[in-house]
C-alpha positions as CSV (number, residue, x, y, z in Angstrom):
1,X,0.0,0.0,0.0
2,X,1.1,3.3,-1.0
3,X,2.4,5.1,2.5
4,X,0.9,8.3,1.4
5,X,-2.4,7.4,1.2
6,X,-1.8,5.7,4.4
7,X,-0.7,9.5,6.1
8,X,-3.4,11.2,4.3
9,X,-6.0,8.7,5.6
10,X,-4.9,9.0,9.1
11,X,-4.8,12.6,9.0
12,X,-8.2,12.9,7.9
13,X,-9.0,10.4,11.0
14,X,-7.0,12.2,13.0
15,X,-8.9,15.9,11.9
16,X,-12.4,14.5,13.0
17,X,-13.6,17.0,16.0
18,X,-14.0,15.5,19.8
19,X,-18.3,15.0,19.3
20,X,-18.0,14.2,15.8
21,X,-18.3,11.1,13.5
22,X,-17.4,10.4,9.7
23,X,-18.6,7.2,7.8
24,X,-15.8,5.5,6.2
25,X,-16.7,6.7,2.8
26,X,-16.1,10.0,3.7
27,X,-12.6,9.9,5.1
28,X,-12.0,8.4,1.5
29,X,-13.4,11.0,0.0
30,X,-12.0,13.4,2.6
31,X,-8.8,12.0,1.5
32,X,-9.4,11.8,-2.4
33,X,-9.7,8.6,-2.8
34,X,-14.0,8.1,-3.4
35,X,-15.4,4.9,-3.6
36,X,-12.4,3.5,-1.5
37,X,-14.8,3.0,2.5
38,X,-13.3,-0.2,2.4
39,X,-9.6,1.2,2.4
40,X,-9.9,2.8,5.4
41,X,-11.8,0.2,6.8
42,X,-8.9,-1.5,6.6
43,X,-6.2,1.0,7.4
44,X,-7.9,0.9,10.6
45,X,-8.2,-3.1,10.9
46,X,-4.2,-2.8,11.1
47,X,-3.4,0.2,13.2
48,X,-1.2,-0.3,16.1
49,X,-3.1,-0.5,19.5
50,X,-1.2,2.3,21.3
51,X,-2.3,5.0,18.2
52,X,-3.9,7.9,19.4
53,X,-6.0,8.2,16.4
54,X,-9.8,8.5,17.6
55,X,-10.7,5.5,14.9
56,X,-14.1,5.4,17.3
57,X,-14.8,8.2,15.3
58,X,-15.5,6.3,12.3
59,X,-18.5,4.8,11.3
60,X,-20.8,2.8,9.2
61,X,-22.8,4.3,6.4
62,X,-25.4,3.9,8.2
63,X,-23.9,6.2,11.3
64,X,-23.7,2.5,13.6
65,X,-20.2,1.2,15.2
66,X,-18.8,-2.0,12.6
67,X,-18.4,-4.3,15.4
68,X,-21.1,-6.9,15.8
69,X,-23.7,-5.7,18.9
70,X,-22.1,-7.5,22.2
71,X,-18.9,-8.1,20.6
72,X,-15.9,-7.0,23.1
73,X,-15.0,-4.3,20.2
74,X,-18.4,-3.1,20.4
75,X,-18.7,-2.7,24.1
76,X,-15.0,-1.0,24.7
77,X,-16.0,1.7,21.4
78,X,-19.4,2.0,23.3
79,X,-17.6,2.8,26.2
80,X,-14.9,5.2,24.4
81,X,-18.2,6.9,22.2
82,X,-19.8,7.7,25.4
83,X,-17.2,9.7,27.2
């Protein structure tokens, strides 16, 4: 994968304001990169764990967290999208 698109993907990520959410297809777009959601879907499958990159601010196209409901993933970004 092209590490530019990687940095520009994160910095989009990164830009997101505390309160606010952005479906994955438009930190692609954001980023130039339309019609790529599941690009950053995956960028943010393999991002260290000690990032401080608020991926809990991305979402779904329909607005809901990608985790399956009761998962351990959903209930730690339930926790994180609540405070």
């Amino acid at each position: 994968m092209d590490v530019n698109k990687e940095t520009v993907i994160y910095t989009i990520i990164a830009s997101i304001p505390s309160g606010c959410v952005a479906s994955y297809g438009q930190v692609a777009a954001l980023a130039g990169y339309p019609n790529n959601a599941r690009l950053v879907g995956r960028l943010l499958k393999k991002m260290p764990k000690d990032s401080t990159i608020p991926w809990h601010r991305v979402v779904n196209s329909q607005g809901k967290i990608a985790f399956p409901e009761g998962s351990d993933k959903y209930c730690v970004f339930s926790c994180i999208a609540i405070t």
